[in-house]
GURO-742019 format. One record per residue: residue number from 1; residue in three letters; x, y, z of N, C-alpha, C, O, CB in turn. Coordinates in Angstrom, 1 decimal. Glycine has a CB too. Example, Ala and Ser with C-alpha at 12.3 -4.5 7.8 and 13.67 -1.06 7.14 Angstrom:
{1 "ALA" {13.2 -5.7 7.8} {12.3 -4.5 7.8} {13.2 -3.3 7.8} {14.2 -3.3 8.5} {11.3 -4.5 9.0}};
{2 "SER" {12.8 -2.2 7.1} {13.7 -1.1 7.1} {12.9 0.0 7.9} {13.4 1.1 8.0} {14.1 -0.6 5.7}};
//
This chain:
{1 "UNK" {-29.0 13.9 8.8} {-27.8 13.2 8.9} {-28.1 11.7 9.0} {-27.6 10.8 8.3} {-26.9 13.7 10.1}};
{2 "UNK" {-29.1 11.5 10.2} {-29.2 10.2 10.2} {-30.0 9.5 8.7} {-29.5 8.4 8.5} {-30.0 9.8 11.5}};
{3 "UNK" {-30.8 9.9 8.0} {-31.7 9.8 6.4} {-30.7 9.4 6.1} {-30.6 8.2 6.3} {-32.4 11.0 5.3}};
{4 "UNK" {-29.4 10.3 5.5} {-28.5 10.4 4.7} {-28.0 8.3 5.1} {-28.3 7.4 4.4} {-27.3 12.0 5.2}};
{5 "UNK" {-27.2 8.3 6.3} {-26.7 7.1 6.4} {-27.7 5.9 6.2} {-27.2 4.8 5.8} {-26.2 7.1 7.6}};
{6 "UNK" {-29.0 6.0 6.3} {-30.2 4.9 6.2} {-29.9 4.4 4.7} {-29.5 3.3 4.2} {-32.0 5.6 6.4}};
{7 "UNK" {-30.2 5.4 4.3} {-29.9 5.2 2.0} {-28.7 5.5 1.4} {-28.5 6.0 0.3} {-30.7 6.4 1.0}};
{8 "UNK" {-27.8 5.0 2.4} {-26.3 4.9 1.5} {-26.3 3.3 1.1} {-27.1 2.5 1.6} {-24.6 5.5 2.5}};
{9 "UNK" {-25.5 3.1 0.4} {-25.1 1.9 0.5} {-24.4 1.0 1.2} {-23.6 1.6 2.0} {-24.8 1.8 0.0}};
{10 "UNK" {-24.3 0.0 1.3} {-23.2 -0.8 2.0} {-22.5 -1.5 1.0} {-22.9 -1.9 -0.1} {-23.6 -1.7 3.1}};
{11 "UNK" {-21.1 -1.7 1.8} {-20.3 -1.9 0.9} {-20.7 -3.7 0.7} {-20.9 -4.6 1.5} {-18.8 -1.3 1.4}};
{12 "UNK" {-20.6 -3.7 -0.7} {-20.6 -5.4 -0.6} {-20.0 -6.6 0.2} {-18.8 -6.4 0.0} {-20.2 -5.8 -1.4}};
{13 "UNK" {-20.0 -7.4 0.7} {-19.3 -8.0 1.5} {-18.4 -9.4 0.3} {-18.6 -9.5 -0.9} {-20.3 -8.6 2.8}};
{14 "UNK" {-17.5 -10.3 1.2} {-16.6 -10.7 0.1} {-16.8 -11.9 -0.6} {-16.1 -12.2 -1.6} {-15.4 -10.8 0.6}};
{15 "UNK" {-18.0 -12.6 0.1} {-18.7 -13.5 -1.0} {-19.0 -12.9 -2.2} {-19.2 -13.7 -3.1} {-19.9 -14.0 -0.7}};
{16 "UNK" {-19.0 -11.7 -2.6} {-19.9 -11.1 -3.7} {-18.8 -10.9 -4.7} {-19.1 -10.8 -5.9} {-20.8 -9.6 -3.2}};
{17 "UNK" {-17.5 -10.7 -4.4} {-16.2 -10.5 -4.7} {-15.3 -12.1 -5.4} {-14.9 -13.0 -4.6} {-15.6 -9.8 -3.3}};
{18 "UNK" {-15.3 -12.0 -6.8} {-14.6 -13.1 -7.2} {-13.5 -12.5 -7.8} {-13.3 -11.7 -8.8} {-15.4 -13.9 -8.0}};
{19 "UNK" {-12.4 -13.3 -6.7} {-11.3 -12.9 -6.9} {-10.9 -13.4 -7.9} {-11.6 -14.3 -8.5} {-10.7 -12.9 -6.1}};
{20 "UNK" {-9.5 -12.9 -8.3} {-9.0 -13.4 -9.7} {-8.3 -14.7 -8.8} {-8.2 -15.1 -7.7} {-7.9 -12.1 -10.7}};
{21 "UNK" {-7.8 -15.4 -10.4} {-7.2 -16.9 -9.7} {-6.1 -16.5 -9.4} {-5.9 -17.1 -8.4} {-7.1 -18.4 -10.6}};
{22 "UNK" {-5.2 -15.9 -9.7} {-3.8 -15.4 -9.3} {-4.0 -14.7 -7.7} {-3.1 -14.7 -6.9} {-3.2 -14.3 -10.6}};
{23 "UNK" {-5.4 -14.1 -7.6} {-5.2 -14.1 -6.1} {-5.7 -15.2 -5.2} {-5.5 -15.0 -4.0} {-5.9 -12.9 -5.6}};
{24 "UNK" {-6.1 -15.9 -5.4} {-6.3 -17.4 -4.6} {-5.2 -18.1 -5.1} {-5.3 -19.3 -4.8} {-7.7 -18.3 -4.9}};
{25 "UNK" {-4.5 -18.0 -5.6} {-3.1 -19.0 -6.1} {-2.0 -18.1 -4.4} {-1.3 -18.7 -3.6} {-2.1 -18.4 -8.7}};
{26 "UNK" {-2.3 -16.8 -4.6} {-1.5 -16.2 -3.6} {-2.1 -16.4 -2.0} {-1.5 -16.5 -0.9} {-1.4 -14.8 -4.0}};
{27 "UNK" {-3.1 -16.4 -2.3} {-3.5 -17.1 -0.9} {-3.1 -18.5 -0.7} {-2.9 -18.8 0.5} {-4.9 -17.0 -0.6}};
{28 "UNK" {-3.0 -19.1 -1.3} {-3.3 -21.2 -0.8} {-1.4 -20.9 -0.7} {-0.8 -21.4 0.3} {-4.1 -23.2 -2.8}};
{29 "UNK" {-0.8 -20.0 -1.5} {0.5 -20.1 -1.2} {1.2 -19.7 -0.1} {2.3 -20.1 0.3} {0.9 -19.6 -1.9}};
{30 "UNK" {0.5 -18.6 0.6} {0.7 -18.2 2.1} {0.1 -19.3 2.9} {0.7 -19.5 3.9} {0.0 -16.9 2.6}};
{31 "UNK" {-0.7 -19.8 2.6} {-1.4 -20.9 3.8} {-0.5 -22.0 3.6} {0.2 -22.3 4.6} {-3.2 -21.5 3.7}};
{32 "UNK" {-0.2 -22.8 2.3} {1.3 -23.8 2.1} {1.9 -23.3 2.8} {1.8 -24.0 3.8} {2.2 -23.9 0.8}};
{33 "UNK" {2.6 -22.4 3.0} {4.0 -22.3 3.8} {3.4 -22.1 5.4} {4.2 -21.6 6.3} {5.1 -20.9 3.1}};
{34 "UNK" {2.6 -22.2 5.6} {2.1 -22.0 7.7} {2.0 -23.4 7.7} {2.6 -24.1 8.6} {0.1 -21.0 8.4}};
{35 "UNK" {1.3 -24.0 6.7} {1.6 -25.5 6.6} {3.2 -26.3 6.5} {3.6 -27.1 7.3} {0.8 -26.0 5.2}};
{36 "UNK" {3.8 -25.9 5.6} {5.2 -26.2 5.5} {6.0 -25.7 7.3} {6.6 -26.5 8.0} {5.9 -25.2 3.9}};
{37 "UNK" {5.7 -24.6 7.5} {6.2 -24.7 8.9} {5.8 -25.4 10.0} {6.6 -25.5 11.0} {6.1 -23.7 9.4}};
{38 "UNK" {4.7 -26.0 9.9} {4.0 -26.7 11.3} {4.5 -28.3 10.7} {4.5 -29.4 11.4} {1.7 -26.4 11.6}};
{39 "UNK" {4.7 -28.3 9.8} {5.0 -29.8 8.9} {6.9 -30.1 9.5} {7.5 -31.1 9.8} {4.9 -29.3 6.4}};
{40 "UNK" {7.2 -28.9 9.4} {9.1 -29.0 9.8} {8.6 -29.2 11.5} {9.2 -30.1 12.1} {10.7 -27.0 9.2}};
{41 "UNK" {7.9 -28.6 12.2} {8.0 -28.2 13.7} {7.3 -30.2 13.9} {7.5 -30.6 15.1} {6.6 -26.2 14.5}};
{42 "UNK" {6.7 -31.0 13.3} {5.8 -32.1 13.3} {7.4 -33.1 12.6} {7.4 -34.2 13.1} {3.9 -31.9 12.1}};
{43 "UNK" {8.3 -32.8 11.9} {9.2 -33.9 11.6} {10.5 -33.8 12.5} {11.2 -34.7 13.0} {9.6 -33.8 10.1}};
{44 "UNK" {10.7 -32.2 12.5} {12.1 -32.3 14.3} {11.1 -32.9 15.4} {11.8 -33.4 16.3} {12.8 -30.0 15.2}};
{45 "UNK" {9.7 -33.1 15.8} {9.1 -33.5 16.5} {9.2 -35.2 16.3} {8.8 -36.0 17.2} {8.0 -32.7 16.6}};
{46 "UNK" {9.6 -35.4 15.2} {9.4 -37.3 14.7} {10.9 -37.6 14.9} {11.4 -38.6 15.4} {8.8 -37.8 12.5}};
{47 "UNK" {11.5 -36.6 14.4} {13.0 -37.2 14.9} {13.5 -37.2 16.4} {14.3 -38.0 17.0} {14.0 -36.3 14.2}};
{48 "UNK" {12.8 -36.1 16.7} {13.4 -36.2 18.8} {12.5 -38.0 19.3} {13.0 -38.9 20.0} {11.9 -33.9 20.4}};
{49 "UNK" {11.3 -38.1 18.7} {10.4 -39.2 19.0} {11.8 -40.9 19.2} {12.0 -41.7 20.1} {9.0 -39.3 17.4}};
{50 "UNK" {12.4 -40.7 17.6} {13.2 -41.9 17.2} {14.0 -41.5 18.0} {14.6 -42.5 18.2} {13.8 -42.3 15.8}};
{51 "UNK" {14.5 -40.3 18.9} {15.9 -40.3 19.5} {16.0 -40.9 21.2} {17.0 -41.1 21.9} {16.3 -38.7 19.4}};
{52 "UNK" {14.0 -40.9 21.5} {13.7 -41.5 22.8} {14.0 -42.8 22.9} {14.5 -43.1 24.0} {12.3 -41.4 23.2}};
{53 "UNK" {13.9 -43.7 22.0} {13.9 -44.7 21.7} {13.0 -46.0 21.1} {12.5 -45.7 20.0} {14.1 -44.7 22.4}};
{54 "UNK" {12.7 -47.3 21.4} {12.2 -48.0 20.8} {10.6 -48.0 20.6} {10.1 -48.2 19.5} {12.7 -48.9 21.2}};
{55 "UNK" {9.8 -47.7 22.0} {8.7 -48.1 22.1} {7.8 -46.7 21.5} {6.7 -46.8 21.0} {8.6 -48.5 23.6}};
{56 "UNK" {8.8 -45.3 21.7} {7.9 -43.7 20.9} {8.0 -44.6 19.4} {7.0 -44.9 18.9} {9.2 -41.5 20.9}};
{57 "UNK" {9.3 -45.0 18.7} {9.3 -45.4 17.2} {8.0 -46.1 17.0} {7.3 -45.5 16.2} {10.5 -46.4 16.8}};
{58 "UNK" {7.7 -47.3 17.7} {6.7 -47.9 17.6} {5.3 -47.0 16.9} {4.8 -47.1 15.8} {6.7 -48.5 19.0}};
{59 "UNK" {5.1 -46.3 18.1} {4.1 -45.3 18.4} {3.8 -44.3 17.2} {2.7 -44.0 16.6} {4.6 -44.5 19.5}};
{60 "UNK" {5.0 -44.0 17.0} {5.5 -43.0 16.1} {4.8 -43.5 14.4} {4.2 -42.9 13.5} {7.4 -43.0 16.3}};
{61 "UNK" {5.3 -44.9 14.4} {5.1 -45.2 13.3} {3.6 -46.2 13.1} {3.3 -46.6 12.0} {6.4 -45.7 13.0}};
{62 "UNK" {2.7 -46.7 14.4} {1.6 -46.4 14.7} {0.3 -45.1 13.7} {-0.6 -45.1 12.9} {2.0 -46.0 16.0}};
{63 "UNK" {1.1 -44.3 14.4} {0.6 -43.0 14.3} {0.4 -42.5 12.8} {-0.5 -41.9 12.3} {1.5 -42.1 15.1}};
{64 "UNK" {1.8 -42.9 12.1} {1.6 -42.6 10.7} {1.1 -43.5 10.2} {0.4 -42.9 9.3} {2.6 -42.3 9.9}};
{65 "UNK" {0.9 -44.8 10.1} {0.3 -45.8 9.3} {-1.0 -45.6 9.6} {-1.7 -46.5 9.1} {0.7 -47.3 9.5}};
{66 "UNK" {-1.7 -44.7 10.3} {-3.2 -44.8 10.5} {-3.3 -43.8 9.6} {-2.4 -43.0 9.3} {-3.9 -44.5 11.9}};
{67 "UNK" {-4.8 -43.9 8.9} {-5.4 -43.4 7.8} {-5.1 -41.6 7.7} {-4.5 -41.0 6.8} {-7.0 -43.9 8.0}};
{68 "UNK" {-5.6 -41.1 8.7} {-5.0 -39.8 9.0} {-3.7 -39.2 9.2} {-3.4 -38.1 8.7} {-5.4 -39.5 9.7}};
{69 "UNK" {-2.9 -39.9 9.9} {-1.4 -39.9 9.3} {-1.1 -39.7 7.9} {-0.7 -38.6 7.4} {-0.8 -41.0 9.7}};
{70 "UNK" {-1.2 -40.3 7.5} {-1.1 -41.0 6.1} {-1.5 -39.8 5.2} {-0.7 -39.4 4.4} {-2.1 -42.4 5.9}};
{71 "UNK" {-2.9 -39.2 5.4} {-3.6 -38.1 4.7} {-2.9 -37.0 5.2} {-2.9 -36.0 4.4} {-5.1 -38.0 4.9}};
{72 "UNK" {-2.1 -36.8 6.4} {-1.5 -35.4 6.6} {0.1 -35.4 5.9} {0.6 -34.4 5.3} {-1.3 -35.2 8.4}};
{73 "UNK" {0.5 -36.8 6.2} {2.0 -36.5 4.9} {1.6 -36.0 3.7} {2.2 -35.2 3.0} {2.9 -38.1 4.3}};
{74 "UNK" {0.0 -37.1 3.2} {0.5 -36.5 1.6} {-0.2 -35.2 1.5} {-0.5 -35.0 0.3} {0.0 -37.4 0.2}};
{75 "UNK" {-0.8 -34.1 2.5} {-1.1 -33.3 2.0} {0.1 -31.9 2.5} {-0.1 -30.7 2.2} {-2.5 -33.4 2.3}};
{76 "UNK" {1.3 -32.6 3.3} {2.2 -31.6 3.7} {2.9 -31.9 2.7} {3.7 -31.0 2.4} {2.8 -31.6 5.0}};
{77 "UNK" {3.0 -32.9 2.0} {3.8 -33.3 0.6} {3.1 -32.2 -0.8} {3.8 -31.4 -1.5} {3.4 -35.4 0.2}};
{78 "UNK" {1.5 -32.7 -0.9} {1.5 -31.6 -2.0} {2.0 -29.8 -1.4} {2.8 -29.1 -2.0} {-0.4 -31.6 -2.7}};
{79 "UNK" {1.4 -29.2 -0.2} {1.9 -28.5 -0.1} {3.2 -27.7 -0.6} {3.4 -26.7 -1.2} {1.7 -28.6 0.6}};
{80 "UNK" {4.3 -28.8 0.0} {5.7 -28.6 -0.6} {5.6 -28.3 -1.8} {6.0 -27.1 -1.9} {6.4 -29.7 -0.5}};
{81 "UNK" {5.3 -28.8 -3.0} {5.7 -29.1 -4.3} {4.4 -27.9 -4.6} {4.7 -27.1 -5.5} {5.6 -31.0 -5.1}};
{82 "UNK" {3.4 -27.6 -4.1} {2.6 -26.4 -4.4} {3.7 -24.9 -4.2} {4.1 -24.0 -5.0} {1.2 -26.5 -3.3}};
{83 "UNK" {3.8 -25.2 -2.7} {4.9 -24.3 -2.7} {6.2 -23.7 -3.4} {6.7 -22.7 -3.4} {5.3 -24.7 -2.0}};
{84 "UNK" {6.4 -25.0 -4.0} {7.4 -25.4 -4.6} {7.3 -24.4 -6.0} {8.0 -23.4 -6.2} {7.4 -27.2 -4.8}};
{85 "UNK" {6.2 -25.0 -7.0} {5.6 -24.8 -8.3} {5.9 -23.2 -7.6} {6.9 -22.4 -7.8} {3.9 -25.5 -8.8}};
{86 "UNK" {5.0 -23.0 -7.0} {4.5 -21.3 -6.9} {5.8 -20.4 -6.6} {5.7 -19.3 -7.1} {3.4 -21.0 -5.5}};
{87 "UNK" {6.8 -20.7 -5.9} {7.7 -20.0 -5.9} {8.8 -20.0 -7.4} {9.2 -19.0 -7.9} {8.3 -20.3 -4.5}};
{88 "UNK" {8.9 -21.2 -7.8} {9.1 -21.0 -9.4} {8.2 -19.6 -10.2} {8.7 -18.6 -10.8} {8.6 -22.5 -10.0}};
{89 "UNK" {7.0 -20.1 -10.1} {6.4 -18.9 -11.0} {6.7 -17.3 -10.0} {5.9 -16.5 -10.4} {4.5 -19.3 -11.3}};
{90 "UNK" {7.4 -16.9 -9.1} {7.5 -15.8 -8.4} {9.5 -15.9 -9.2} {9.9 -15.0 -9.9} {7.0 -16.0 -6.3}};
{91 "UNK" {9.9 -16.7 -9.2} {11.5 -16.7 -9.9} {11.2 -15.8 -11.6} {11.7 -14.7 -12.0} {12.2 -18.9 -10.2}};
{92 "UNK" {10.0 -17.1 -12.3} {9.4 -16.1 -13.0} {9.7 -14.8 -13.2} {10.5 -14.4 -14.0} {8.6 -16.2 -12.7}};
{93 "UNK" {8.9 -14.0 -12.6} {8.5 -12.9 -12.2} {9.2 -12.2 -12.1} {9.2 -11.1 -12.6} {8.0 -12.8 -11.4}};
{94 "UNK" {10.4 -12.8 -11.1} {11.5 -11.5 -11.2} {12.3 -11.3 -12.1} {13.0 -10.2 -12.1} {12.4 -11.5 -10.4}};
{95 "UNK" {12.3 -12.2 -13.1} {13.3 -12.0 -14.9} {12.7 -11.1 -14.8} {13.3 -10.1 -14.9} {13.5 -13.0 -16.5}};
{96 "UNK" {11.4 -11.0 -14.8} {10.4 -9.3 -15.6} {9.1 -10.2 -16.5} {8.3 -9.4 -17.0} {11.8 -8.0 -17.2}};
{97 "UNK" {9.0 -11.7 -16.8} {8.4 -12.1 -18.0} {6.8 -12.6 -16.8} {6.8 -12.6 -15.6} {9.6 -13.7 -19.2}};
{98 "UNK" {5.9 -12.8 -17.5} {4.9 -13.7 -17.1} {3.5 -12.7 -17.0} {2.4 -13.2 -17.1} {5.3 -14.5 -15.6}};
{99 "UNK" {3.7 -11.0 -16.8} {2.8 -10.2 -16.0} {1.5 -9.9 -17.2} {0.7 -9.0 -17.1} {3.6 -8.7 -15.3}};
{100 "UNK" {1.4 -10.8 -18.3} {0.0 -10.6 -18.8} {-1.1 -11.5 -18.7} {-1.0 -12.7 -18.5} {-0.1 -10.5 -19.8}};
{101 "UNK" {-2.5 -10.7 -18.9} {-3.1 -11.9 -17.8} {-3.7 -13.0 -18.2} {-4.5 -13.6 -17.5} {-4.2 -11.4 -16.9}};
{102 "UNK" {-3.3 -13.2 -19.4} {-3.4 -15.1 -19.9} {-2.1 -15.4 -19.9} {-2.2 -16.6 -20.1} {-3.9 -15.6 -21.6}};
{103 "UNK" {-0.7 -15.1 -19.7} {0.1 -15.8 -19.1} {-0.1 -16.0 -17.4} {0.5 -16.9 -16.9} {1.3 -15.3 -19.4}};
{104 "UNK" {-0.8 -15.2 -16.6} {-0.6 -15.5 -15.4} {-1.7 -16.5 -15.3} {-1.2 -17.6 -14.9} {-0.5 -14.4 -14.4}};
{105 "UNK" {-3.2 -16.7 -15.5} {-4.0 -17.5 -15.4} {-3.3 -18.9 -16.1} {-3.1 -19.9 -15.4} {-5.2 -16.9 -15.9}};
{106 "UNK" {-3.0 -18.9 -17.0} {-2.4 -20.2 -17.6} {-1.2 -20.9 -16.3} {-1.4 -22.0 -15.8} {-1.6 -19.8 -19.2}};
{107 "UNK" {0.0 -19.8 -16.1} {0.4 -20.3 -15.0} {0.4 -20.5 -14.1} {1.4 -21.1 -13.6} {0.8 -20.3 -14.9}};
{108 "UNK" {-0.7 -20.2 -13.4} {-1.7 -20.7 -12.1} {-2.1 -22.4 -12.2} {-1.9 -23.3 -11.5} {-3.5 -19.7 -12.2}};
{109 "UNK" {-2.6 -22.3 -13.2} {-2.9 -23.9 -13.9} {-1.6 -24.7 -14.1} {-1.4 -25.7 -13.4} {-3.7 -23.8 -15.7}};
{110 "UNK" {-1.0 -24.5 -14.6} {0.7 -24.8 -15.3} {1.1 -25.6 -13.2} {1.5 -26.7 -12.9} {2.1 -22.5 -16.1}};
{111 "UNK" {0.9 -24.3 -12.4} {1.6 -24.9 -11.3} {0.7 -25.8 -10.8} {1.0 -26.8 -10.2} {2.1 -24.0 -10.3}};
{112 "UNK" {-0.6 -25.4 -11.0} {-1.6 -26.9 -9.7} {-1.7 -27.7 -10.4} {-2.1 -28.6 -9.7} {-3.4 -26.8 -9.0}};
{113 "UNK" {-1.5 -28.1 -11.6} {-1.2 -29.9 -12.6} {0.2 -30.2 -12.1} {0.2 -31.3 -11.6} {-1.1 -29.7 -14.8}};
{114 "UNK" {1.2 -29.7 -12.0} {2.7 -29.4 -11.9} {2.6 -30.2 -10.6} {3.1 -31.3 -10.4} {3.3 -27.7 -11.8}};
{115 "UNK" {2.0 -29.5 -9.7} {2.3 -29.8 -8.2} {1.6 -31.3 -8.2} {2.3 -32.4 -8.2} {1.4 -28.6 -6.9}};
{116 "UNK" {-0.1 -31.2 -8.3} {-0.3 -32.5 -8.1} {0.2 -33.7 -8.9} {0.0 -34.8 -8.5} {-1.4 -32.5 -8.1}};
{117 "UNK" {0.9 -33.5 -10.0} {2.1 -34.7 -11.4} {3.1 -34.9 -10.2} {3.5 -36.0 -10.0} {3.3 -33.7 -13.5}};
{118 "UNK" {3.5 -33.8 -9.4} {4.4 -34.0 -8.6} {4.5 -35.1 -7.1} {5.1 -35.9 -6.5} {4.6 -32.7 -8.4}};
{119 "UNK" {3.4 -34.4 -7.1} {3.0 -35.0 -5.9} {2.6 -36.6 -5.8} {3.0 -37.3 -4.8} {1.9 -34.2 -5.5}};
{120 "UNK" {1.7 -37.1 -6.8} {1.3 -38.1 -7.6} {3.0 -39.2 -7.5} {3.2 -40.3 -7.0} {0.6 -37.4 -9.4}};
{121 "UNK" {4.0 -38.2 -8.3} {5.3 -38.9 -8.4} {5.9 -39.7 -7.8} {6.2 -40.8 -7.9} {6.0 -38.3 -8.5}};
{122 "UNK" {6.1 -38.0 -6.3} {5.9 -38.8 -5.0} {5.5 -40.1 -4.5} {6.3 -40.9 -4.1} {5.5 -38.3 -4.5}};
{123 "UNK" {4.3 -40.2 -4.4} {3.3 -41.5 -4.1} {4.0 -42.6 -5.0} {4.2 -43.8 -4.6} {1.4 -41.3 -4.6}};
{124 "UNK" {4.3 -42.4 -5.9} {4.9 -43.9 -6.7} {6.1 -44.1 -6.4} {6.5 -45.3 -6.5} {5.0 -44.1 -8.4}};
{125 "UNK" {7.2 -43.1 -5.9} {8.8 -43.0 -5.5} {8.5 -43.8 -4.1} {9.0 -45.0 -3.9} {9.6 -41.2 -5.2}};
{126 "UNK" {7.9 -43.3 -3.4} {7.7 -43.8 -2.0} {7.4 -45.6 -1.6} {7.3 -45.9 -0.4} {6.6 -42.9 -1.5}};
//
């Protein structure tokens, strides 16, 4: 019994495993939105700040003009518009159209150019 288990195999582990891009499009899309939630719980947290008064604003806006501030808006910003793109291609999906798999790889691509044109947009609106 014990032979038997020595010369079996093991199962590969998940480095060895390349996922398709439509399943890493579905993952970054669940992690966008834990991001998009801690991003809303971080802006009711900026608005209670302006509601203390003058010297949190100060602070407040301190805080975002420093380099890392700065890099967490625009990456809760692409999130959004990632988010954004990706739930479009899930609207997609439910007409019934998109499920072959050079339309879904193409629209994997279609949304991360989409998001970051978008995001990019952003930065010049602002």
């Amino acid at each position: 019994m014990d032979q038997q288990k020595k010369i079996r195999p093991l199962s590969p582990h998940l480095q060895v495993y390349k996922l398709p891009l439509n399943a890493v499009a579905s993952i970054v899309h669940r992690i966008t939105g834990v991001i998009l939630s801690i991003g809303l719980l971080l802006f009711v947290g900026s608005l209670l700040t302006v509601s203390v008064g003058e010297d949190a604003y100060i602070t407040l806006q301190n805080l975002m003009n420093h380099a890392l501030g700065t890099l967490i808006l625009w990456l809760f910003i692409y999130a959004l518009f990632f988010h954004l793109c990706h739930g479009v291609r899930h609207l997609i999906w439910d007409a019934g159209s998109g499920f072959e798999r050079e339309h879904m790889d193409r629209n994997v691509y279609i949304e991360l150019i989409a998001s970051v044109i978008l995001t990019v947009a952003g930065f010049f609106l602002l």
